[in-house]
C-alpha atoms as an extended CHARMM CRD file, in Angstrom:
* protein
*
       203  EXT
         1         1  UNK       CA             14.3500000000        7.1980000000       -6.4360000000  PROA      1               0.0000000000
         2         2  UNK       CA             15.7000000000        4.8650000000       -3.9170000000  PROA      2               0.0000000000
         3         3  UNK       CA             18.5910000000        3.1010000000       -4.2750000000  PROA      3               0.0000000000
         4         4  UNK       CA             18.0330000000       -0.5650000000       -4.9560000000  PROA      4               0.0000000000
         5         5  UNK       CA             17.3290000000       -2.5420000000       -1.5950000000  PROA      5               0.0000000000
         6         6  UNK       CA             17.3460000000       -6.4390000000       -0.3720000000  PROA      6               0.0000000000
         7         7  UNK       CA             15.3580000000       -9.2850000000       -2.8730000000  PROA      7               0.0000000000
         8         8  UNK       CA             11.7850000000      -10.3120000000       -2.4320000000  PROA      8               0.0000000000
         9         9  UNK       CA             11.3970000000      -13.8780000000       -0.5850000000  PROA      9               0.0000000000
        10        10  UNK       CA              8.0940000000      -14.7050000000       -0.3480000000  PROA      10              0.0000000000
        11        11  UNK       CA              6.9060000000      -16.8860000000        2.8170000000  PROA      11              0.0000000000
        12        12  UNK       CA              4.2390000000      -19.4800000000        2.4750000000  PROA      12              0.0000000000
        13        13  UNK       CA              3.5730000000      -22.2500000000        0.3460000000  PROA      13              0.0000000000
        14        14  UNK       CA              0.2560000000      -21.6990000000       -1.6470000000  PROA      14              0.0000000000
        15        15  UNK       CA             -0.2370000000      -21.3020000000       -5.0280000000  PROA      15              0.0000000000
        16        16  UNK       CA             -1.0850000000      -17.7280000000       -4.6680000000  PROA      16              0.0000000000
        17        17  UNK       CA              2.1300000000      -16.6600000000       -2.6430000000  PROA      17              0.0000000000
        18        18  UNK       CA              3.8890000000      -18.6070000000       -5.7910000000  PROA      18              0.0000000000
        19        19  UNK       CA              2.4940000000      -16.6720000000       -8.3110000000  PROA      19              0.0000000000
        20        20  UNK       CA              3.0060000000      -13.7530000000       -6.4960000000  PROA      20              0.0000000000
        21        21  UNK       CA              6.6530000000      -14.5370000000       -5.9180000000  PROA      21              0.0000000000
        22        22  UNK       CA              6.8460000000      -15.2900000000       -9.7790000000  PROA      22              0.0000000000
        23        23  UNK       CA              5.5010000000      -12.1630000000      -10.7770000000  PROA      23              0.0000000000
        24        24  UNK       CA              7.5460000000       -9.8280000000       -8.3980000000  PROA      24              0.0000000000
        25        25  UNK       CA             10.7780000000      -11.3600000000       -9.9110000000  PROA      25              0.0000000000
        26        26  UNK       CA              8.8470000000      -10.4800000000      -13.3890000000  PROA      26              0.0000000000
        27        27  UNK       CA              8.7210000000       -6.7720000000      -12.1040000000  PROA      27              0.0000000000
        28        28  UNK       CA             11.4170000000       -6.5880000000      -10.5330000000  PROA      28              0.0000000000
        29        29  UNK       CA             13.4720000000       -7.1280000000      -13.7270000000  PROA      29              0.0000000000
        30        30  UNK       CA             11.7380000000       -4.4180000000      -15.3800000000  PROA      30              0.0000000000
        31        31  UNK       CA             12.7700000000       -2.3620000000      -12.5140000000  PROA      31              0.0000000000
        32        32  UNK       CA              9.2040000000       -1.1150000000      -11.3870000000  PROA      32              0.0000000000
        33        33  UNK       CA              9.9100000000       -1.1500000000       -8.1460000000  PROA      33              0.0000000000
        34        34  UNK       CA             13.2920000000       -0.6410000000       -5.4470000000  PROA      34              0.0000000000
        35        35  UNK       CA             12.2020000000       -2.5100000000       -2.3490000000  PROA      35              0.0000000000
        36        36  UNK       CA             11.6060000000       -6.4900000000       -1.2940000000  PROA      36              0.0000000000
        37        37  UNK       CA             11.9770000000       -8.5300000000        1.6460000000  PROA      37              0.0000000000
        38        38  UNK       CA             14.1050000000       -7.6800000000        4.6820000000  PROA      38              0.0000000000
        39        39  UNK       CA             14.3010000000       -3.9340000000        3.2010000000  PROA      39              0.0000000000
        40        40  UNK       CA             13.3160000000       -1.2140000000        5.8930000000  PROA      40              0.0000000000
        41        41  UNK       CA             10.2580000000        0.4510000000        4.3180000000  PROA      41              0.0000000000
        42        42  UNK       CA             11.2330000000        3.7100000000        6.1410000000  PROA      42              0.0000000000
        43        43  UNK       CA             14.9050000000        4.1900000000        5.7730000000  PROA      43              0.0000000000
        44        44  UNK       CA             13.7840000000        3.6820000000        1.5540000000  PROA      44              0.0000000000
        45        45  UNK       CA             11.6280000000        6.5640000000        1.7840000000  PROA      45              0.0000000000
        46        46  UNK       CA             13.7140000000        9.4330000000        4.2820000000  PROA      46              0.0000000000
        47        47  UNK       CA             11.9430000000       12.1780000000        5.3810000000  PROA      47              0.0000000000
        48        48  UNK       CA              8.4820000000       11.0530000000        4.0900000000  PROA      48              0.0000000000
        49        49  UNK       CA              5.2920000000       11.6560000000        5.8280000000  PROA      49              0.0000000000
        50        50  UNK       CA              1.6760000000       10.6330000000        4.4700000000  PROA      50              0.0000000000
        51        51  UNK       CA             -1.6850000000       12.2980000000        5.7670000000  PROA      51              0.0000000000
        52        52  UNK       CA             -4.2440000000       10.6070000000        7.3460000000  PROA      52              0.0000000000
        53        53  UNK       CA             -7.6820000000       10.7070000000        5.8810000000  PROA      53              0.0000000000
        54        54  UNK       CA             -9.6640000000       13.2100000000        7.6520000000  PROA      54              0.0000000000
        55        55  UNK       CA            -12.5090000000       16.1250000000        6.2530000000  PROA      55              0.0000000000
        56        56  UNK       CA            -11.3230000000       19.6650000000        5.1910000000  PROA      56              0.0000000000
        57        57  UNK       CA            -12.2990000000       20.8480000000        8.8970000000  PROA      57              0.0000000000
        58        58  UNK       CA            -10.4450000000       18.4330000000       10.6060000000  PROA      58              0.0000000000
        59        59  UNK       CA             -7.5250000000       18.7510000000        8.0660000000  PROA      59              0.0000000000
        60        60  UNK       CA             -7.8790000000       22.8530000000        9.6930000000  PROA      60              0.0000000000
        61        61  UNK       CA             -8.2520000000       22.1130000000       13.1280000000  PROA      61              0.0000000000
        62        62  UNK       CA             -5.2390000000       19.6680000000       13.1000000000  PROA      62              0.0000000000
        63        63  UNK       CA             -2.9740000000       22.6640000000       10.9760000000  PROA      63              0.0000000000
        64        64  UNK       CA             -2.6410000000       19.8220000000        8.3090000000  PROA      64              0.0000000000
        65        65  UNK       CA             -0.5290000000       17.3720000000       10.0350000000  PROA      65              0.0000000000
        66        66  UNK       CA              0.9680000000       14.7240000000        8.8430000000  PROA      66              0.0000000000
        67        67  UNK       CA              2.3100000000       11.3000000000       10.1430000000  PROA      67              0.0000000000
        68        68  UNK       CA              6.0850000000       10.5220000000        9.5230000000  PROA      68              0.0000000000
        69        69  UNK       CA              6.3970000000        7.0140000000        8.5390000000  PROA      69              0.0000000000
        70        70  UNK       CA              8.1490000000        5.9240000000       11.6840000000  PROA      70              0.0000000000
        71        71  UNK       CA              4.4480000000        6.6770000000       13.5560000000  PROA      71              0.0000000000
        72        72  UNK       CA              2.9650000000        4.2740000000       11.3240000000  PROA      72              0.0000000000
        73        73  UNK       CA              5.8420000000        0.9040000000       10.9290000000  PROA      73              0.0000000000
        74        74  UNK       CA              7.4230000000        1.2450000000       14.1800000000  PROA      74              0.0000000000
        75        75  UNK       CA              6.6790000000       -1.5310000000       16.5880000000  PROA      75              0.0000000000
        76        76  UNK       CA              4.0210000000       -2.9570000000       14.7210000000  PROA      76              0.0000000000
        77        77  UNK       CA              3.0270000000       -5.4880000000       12.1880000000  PROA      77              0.0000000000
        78        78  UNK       CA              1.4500000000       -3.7930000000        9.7560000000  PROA      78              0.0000000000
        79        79  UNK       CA             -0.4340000000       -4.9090000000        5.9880000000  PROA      79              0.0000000000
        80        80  UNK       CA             -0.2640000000       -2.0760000000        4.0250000000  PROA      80              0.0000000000
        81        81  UNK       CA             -1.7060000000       -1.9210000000       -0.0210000000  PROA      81              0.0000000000
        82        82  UNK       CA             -1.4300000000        0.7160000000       -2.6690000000  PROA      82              0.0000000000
        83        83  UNK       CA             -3.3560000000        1.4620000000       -5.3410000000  PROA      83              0.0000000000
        84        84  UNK       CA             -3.7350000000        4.1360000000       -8.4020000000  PROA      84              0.0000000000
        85        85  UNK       CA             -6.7050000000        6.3950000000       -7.1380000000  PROA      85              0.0000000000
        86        86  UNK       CA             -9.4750000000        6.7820000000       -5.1360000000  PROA      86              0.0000000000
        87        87  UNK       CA            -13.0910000000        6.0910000000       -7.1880000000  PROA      87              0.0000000000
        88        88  UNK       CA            -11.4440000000        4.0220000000       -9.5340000000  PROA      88              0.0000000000
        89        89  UNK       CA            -12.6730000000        0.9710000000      -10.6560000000  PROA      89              0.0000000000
        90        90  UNK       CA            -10.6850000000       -2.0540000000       -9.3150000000  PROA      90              0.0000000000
        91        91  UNK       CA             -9.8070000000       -0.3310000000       -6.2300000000  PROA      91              0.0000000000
        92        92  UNK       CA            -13.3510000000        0.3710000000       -5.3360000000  PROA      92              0.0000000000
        93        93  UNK       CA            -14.9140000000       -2.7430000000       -6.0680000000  PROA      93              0.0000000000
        94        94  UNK       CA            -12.0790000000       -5.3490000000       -5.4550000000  PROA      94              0.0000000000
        95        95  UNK       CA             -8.9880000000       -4.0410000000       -3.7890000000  PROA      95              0.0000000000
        96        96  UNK       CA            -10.3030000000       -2.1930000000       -0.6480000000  PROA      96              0.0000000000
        97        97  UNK       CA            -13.6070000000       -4.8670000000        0.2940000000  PROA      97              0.0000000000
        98        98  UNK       CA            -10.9310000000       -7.4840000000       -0.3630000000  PROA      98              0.0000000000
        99        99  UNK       CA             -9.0980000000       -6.5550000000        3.0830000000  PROA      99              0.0000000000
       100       100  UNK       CA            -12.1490000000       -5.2250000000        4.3010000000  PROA      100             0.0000000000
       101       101  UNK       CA            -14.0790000000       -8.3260000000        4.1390000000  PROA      101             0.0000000000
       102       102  UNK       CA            -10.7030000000      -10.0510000000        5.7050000000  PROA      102             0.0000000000
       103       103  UNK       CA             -9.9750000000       -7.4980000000        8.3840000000  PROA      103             0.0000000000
       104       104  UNK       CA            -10.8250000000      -10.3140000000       11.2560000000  PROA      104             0.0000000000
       105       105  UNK       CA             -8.5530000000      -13.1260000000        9.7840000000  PROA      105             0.0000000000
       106       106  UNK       CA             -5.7490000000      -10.1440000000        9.4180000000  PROA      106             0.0000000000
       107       107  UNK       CA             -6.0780000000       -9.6050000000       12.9740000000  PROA      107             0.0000000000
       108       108  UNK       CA             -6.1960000000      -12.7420000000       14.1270000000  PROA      108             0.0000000000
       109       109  UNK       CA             -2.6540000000      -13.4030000000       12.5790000000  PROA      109             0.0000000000
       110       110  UNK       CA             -1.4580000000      -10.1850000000       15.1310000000  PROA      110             0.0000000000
       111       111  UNK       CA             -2.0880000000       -7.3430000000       12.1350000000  PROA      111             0.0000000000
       112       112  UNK       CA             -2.2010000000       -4.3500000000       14.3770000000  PROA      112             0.0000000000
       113       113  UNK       CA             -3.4210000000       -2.2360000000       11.1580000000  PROA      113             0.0000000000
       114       114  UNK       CA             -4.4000000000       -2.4780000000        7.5970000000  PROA      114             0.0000000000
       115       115  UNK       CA             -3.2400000000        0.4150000000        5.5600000000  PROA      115             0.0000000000
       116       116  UNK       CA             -4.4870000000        1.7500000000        2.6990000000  PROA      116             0.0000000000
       117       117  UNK       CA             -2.6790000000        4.3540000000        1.0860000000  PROA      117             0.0000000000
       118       118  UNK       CA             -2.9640000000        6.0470000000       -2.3060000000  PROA      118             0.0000000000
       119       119  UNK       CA             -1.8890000000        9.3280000000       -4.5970000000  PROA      119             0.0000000000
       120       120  UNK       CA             -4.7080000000       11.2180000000       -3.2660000000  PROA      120             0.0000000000
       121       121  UNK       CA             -5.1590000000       14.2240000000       -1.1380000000  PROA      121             0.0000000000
       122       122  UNK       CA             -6.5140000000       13.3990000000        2.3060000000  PROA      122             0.0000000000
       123       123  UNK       CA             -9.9500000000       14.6920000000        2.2830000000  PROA      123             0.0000000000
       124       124  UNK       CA            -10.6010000000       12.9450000000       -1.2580000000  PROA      124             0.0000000000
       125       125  UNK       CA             -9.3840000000        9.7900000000        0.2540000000  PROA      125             0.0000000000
       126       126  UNK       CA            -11.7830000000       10.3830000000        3.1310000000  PROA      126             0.0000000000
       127       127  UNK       CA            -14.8760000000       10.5340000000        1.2110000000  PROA      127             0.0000000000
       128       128  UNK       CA            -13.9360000000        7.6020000000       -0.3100000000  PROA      128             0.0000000000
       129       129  UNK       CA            -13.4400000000        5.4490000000        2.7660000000  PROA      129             0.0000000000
       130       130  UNK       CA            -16.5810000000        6.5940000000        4.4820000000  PROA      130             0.0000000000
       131       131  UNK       CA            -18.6900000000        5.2910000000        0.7560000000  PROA      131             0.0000000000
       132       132  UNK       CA            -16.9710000000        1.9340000000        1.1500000000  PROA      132             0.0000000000
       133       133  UNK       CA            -17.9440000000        2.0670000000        4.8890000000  PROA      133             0.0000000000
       134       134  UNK       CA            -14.3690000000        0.8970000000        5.4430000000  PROA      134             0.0000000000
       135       135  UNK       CA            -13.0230000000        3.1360000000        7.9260000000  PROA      135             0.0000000000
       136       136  UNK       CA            -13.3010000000        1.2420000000       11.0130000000  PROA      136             0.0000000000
       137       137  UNK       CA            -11.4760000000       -1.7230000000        9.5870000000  PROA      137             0.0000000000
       138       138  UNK       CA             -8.6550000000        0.0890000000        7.3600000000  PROA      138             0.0000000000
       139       139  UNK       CA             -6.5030000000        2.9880000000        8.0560000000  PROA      139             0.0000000000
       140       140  UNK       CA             -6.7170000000        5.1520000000        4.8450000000  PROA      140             0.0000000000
       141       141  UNK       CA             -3.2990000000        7.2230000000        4.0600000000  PROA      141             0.0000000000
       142       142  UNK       CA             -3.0340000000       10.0700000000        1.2200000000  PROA      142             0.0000000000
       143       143  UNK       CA              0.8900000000       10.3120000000       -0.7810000000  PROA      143             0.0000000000
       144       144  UNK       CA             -0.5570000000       14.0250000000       -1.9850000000  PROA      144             0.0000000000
       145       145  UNK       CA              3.1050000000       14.8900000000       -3.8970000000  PROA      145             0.0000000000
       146       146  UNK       CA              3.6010000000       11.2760000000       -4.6830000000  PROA      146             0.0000000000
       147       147  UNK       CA              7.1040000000       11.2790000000       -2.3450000000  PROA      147             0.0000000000
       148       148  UNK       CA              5.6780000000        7.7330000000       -0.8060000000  PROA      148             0.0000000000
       149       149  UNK       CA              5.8450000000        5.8460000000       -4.3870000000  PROA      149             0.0000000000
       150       150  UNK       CA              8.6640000000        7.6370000000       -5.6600000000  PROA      150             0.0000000000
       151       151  UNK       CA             10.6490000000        6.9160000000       -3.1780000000  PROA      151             0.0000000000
       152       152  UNK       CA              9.5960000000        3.0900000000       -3.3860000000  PROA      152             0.0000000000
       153       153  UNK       CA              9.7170000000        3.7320000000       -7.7360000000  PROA      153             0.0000000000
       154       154  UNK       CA              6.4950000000        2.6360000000       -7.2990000000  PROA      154             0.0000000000
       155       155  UNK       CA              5.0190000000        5.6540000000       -9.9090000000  PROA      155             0.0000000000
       156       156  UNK       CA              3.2410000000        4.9200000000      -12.5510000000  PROA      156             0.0000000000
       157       157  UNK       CA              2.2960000000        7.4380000000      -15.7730000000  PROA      157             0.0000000000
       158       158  UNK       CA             -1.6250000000        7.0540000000      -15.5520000000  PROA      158             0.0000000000
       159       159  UNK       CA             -2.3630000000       10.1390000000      -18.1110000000  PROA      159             0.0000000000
       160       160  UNK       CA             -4.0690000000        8.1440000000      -20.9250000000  PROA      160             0.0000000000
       161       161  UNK       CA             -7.1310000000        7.5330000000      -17.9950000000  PROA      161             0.0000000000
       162       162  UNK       CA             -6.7430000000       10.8110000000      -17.2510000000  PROA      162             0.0000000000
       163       163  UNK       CA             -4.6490000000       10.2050000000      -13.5340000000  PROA      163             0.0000000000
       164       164  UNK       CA             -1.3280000000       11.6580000000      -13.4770000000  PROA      164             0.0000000000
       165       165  UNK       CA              1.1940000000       10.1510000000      -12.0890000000  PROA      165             0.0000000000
       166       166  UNK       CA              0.0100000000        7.4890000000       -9.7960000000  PROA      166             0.0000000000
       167       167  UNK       CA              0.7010000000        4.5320000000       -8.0600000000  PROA      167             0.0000000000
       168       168  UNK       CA              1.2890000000        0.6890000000       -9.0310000000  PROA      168             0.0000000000
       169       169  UNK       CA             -0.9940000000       -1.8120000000       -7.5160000000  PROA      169             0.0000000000
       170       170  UNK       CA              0.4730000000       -3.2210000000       -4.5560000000  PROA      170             0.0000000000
       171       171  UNK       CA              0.7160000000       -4.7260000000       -0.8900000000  PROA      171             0.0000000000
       172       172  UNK       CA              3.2260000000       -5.8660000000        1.3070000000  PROA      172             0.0000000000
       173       173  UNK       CA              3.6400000000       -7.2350000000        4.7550000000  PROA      173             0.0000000000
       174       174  UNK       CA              5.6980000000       -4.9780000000        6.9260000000  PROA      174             0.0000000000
       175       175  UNK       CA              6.8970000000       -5.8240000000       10.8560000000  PROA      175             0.0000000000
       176       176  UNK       CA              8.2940000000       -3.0100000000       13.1140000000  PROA      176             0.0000000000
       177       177  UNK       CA              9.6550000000       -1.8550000000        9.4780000000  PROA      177             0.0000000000
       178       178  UNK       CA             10.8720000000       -4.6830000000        7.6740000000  PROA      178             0.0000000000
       179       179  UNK       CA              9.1370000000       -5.7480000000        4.6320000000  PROA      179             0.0000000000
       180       180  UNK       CA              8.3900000000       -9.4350000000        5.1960000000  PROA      180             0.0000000000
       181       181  UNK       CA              6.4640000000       -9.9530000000        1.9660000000  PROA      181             0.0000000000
       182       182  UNK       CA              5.8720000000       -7.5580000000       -1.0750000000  PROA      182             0.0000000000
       183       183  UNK       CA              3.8280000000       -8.0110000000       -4.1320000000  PROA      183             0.0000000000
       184       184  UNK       CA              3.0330000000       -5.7630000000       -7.1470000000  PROA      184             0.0000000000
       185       185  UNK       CA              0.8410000000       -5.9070000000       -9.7490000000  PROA      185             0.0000000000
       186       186  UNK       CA              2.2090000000       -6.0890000000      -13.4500000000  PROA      186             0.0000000000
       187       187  UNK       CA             -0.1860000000       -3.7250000000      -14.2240000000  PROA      187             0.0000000000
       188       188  UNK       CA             -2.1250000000       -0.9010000000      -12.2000000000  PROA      188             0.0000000000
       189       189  UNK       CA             -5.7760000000       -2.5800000000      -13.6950000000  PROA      189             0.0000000000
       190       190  UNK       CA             -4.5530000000       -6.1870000000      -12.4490000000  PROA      190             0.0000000000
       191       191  UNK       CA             -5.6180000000       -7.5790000000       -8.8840000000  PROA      191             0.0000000000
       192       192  UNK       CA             -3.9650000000      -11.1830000000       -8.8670000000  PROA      192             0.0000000000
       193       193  UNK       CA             -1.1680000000      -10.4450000000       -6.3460000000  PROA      193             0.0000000000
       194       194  UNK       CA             -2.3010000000       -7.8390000000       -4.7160000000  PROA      194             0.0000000000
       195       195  UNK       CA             -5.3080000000       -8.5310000000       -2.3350000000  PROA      195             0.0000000000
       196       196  UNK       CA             -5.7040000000       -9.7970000000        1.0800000000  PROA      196             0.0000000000
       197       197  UNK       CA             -6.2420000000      -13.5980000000        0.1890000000  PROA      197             0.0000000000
       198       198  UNK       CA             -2.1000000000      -13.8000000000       -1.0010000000  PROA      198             0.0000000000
       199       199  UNK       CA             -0.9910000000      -11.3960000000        1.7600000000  PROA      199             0.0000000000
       200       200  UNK       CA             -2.8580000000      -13.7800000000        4.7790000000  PROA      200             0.0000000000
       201       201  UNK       CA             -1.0390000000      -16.6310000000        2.8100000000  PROA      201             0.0000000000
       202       202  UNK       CA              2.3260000000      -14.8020000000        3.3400000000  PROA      202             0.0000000000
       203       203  UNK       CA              2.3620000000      -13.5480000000        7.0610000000  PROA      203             0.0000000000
């Protein structure tokens, strides 16, 4: 796990961005989660590298390479949400088309890339993305071994649905690797903090 990092302080003034700031401090305390604002997203997870979403051949005819973390925070503003598992049901039908239907206002407040990144392997992940027909507005990331969310103690026991270990529900604001804004579900089947309406409110 990582070692505890900076608090949360959540920027803007709506309600949601309150209630999101009210309900990290709730997780916080129950120590779900290591990071918050001003922490640097890839110093908390060292050595960590996620795979791109791609098909089996292209996973082959790239010798499965992945992308360290520094490729993907460095020198950008980036919005980047987790979520328990490709196929499920919230992430499928709320989570993803909530930044996918929001990918213009995102970029029109200088996001150079939505993220979306999950405890999948890559070429799951991929199928996934090209059913929601979300590929050319979200970058879709696989944690395959989990290192991502452990690193961030953002693993969650999903056995009784039959998941594994997985990962909260969550979303955070990051620029050139600083975590502006971060909010986390208090449960992996809750989307109130999570989406793309509280993160535009917070960048």
């Amino acid at each position: 796990m990582a070692s505890a990092l900076l608090r949360r302080a959540t920027r803007g003034g709506s309600a949601a961005a309150a209630a999101a700031a009210a309900r990290w401090a709730a997780v916080a305390s129950r120590g779900l989660a290591s990071v918050g604002s001003g922490s640097d997203i890839v110093s908390a997870a060292p050595g960590v590298s996620l795979q791109k979403a791609r098909s089996w051949d292209e996973g082959v005819a790239t010798k499965f390479s992945t992308t360290p973390l520094k490729d993907i925070f460095h020198g950008k503003k980036v919005v980047i949400f987790g979520l328990p598992g490709a196929y499920t049901g919230v992430c499928s039908q709320a989570h993803v088309p909530s930044y996918k239907n929001n990918i213009d206002k995102l970029k029109a407040k200088g996001v150079d890339s939505v993220i979306c990144v999950s405890v999948n392997d890559p070429y799951a992940l991929n199928g996934w993305a090209e059913k929601l027909q979300a590929k050319d507005a979200i970058e879709f990331y696989g944690d395959f071994d989990g290192s991502f969310h452990k690193s961030l103690d953002l693993e969650v026991d999903l056995s009784a649905a039959l998941l594994g270990r997985r990962s909260h529900r969550w979303s955070a604001f990051v620029d050139d690797g600083k975590i502006k804004a971060f909010n986390v579900e208090e449960a992996p089947s809750d989307f109130k903090v999570s989406g793309a309406e509280v993160i535009l409110d917070q960048i």
